[in-house]
C-alpha positions as CSV (number, residue, x, y, z in Angstrom):
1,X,-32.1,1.1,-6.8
2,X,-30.5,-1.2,-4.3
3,X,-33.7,-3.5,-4.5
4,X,-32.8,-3.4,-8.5
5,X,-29.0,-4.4,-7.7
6,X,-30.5,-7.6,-5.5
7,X,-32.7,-8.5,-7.7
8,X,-29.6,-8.7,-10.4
9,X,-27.0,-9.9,-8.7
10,X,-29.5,-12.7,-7.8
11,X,-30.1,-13.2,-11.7
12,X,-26.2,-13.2,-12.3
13,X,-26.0,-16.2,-10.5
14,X,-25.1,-14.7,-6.5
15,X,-26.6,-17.0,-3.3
16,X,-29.2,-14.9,-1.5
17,X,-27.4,-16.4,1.1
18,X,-24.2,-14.0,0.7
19,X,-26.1,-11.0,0.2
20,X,-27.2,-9.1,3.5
21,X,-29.0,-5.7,3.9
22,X,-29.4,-3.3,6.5
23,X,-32.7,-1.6,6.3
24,X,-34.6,0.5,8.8
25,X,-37.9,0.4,7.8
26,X,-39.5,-2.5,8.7
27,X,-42.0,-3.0,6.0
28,X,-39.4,-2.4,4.0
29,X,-37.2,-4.6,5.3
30,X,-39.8,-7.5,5.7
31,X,-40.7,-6.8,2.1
32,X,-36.6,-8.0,1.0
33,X,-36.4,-11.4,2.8
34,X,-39.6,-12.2,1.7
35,X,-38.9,-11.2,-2.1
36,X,-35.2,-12.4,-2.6
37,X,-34.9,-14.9,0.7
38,X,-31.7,-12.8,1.6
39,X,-30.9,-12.1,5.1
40,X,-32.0,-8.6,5.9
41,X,-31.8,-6.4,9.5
42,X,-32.6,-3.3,11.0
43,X,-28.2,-3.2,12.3
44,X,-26.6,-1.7,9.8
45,X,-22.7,-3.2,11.6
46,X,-24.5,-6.6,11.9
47,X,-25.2,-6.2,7.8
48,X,-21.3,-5.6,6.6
49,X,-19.5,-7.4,9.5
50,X,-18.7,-10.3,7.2
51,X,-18.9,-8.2,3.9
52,X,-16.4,-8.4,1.4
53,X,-18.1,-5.2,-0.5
54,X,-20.8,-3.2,0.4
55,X,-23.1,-0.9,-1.3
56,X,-23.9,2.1,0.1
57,X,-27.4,2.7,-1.3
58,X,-29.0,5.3,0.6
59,X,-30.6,8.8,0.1
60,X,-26.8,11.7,-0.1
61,X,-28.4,13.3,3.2
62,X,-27.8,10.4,5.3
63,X,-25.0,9.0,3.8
64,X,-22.5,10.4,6.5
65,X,-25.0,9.6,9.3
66,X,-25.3,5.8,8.4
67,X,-21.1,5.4,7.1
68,X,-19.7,7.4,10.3
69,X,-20.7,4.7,12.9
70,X,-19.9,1.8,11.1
71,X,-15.8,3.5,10.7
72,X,-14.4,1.6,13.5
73,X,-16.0,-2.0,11.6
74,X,-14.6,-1.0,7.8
75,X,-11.2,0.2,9.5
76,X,-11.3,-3.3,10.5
77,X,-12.8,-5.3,7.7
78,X,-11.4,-3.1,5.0
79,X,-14.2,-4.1,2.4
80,X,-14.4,-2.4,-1.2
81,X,-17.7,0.6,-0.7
82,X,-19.7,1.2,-3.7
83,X,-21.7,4.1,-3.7
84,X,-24.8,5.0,-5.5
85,X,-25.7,8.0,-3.1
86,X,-25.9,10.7,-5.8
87,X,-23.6,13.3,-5.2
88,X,-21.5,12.4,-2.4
89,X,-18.1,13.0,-3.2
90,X,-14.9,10.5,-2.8
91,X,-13.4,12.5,-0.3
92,X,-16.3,12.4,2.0
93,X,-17.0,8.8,1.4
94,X,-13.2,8.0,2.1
95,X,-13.9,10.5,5.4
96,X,-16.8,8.4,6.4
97,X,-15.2,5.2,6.2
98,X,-11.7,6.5,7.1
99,X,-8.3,6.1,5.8
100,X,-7.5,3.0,3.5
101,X,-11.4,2.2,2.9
102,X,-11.3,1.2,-1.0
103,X,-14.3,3.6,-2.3
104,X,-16.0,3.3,-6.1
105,X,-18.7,6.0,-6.9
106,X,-21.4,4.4,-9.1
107,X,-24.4,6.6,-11.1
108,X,-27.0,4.0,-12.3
109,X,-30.2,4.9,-13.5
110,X,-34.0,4.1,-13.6
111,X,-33.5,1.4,-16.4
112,X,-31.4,-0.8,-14.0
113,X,-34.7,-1.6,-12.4
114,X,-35.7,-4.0,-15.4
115,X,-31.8,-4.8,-16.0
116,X,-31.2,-2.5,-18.9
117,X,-29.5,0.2,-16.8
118,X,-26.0,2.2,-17.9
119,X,-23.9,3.3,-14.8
120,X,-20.9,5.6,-15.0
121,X,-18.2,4.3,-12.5
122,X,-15.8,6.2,-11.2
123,X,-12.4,5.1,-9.0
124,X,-9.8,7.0,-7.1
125,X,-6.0,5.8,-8.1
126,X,-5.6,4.3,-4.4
127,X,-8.4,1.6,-5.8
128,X,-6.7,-1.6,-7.4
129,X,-7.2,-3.2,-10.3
130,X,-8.9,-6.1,-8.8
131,X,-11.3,-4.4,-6.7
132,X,-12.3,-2.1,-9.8
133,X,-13.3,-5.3,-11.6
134,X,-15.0,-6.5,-8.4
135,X,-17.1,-3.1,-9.1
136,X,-18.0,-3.4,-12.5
137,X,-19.2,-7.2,-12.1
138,X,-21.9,-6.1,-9.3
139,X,-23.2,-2.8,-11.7
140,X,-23.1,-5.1,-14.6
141,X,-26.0,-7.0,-12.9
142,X,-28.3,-4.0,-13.4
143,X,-26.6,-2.8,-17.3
144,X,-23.9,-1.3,-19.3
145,X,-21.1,0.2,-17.1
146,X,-18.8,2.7,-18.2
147,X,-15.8,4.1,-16.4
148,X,-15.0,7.8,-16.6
149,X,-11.7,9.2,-15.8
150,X,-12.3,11.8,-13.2
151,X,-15.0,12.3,-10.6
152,X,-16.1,15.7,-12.2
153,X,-17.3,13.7,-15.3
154,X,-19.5,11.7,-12.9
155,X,-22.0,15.0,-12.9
156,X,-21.9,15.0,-16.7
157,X,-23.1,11.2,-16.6
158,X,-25.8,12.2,-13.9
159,X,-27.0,14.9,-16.8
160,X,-26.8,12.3,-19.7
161,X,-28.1,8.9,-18.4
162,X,-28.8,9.6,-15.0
163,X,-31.8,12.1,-16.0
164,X,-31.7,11.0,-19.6
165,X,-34.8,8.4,-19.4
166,X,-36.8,11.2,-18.6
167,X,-35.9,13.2,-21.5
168,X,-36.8,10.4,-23.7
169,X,-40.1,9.8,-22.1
170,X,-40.9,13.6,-22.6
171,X,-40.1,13.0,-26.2
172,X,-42.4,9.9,-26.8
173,X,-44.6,11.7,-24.4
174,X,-44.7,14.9,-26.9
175,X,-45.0,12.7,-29.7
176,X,-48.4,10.7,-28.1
177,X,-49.4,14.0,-28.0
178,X,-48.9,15.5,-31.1
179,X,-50.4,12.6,-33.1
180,X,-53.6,12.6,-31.0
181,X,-53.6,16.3,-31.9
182,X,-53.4,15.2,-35.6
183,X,-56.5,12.6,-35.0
184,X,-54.8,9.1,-33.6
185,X,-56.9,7.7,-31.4
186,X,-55.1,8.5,-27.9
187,X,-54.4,4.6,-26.8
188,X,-52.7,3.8,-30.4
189,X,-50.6,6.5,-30.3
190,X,-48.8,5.9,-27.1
191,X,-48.4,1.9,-28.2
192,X,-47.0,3.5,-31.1
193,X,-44.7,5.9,-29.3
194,X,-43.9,3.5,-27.0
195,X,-42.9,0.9,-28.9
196,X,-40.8,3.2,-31.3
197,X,-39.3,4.5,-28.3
198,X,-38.5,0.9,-27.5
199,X,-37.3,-0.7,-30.9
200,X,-35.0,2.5,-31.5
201,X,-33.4,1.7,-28.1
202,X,-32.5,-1.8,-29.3
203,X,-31.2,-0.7,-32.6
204,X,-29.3,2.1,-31.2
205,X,-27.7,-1.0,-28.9
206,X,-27.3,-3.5,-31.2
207,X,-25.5,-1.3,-33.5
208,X,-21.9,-0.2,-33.8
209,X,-22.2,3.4,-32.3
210,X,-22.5,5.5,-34.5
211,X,-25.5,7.4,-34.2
212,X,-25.8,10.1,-37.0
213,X,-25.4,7.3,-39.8
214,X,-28.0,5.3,-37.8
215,X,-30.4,8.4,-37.8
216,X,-29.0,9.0,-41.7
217,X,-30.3,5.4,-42.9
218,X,-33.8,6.2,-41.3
219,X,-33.9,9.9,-43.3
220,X,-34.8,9.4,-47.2
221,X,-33.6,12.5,-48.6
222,X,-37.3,14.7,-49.5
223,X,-39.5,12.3,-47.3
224,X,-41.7,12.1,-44.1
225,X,-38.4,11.9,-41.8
226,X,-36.3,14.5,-43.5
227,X,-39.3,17.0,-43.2
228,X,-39.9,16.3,-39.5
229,X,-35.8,16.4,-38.8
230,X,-35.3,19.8,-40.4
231,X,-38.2,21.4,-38.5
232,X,-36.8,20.1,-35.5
233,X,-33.2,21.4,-36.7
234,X,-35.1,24.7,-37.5
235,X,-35.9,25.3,-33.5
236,X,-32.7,24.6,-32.5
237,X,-32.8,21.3,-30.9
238,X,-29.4,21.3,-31.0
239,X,-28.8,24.1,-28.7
240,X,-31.9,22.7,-26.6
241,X,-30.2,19.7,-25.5
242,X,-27.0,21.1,-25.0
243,X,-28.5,23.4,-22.7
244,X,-31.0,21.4,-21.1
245,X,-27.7,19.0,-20.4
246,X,-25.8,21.5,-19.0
247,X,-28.2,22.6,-16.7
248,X,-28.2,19.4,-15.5
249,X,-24.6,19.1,-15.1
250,X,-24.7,22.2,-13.1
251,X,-27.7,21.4,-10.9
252,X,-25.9,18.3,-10.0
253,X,-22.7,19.5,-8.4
254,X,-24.5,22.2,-6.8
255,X,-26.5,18.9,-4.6
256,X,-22.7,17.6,-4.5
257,X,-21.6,20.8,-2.9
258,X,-24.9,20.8,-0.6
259,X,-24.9,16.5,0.4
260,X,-21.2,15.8,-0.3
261,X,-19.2,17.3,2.3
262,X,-18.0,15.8,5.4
């Protein structure tokens, strides 16, 4: 994810020359300068010592172990964090950094790698105005952002978009399936799915929102659509998603409770 946020900011227009990442694993690290020509080290201070905002994007079991050090620095520097460690909680991000560190929680997800990603953002009231805008510009080089109101809601975003890509691809996946099973050759029907899986995307983001009339003007009343939509209605798809979502919600602030302590 932080490779995707490079290689957007770089599209919106940022110098790879103001961009600088510390990365421990060499190949790894090797791999960025020679990609994006950004400046790219193996010290982590050296990284953020000039660093107006930083990104913290780093697996939610390390995040305390690669923050703590750097305390003394960010005390100094007081730079705006943004987070994209799932799960880590404000309070031990603000812990981490120590006291007046301006901290935004950010959950992108997998589209952001081809720059149609949708983040949820979420900012404590200590955070101003200013650096809250600062925060949306850098995720809006991967997406759509969209703020939520408490950090809570941040697990519900995990459970909708966070994870959501895979429930569509399990869909189109289900679908490739089910029309090979009817007698499409096996390479046409995944174009197919794919492709519908693709178009309905852009119509979906094209349009103005609302989604039932969208799915209405695609449903002739006693055709092929209507008859596949009622037998879906008939298992309860319904009650399917809204459980399969809130297990998702759940699972994530159990990983919150587990990584996102100090």
């Amino acid at each position: 994810m932080g490779r995707a946020l490079i290689g957007g900011l770089l599209r919106r227009g940022t110098r790879p020359e103001h961009i600088s990442v510390g990365e421990s694993f060499a190949p790894a690290r090797d791999a960025l300068s020679a990609d994006f020509g950004i400046q790219a080290t193996m010290d982590n201070a050296a990284a953020v010592e000039a660093a107006s905002v930083i990104v913290v994007a780093v697996k939610p079991q390390i995040a305390g172990t690669v923050l703590s050090p750097l305390q003394p620095l960010l005390q100094r520097t007081r730079p705006l964090v943004i987070s994209i460690a799932a799960g880590i909680r404000i309070a031990a991000l603000e812990g981490w950094c120590g006291v007046g560190v301006p901290v935004v929680r950010a959950m992108p997800n997998r589209p952001a790698l081809v720059g149609a990603g949708a983040t949820g953002l979420f900012a404590p009231a200590s955070v101003a105005s200013a650096q809250r805008d600062v925060a949306e510009k850098v995720m809006q080089a991967v997406g759509e952002v969209v703020w939520v109101t408490t950090e809570d809601h941040l697990d519900v975003v995990t459970a909708l978009s966070g994870s959501g890509p895979a429930y569509f691809f399990l869909l189109a996946e289900l679908m490739t399936q089910g029309a090979i099973d009817l007698g499409l050759e096996p390479t046409a029907a995944r174009r197919l799915a794919i492709a519908t899986l693709h178009g309905a995307g852009q119509l979906a983001h094209a349009g103005d929102g609302d989604l039932a009339r969208m799915r209405a003007e695609v449903t002739s009343k006693g055709g092929t659509t209507e008859a596949a939509v009622k037998s879906l209605e008939s298992a309860d798809l319904r009650g399917i998603v809204a459980r399969a979502l809130d297990a998702a919600t759940r699972r994530s602030r159990e990983l919150a409770e587990q990584f996102g302590s100090s």
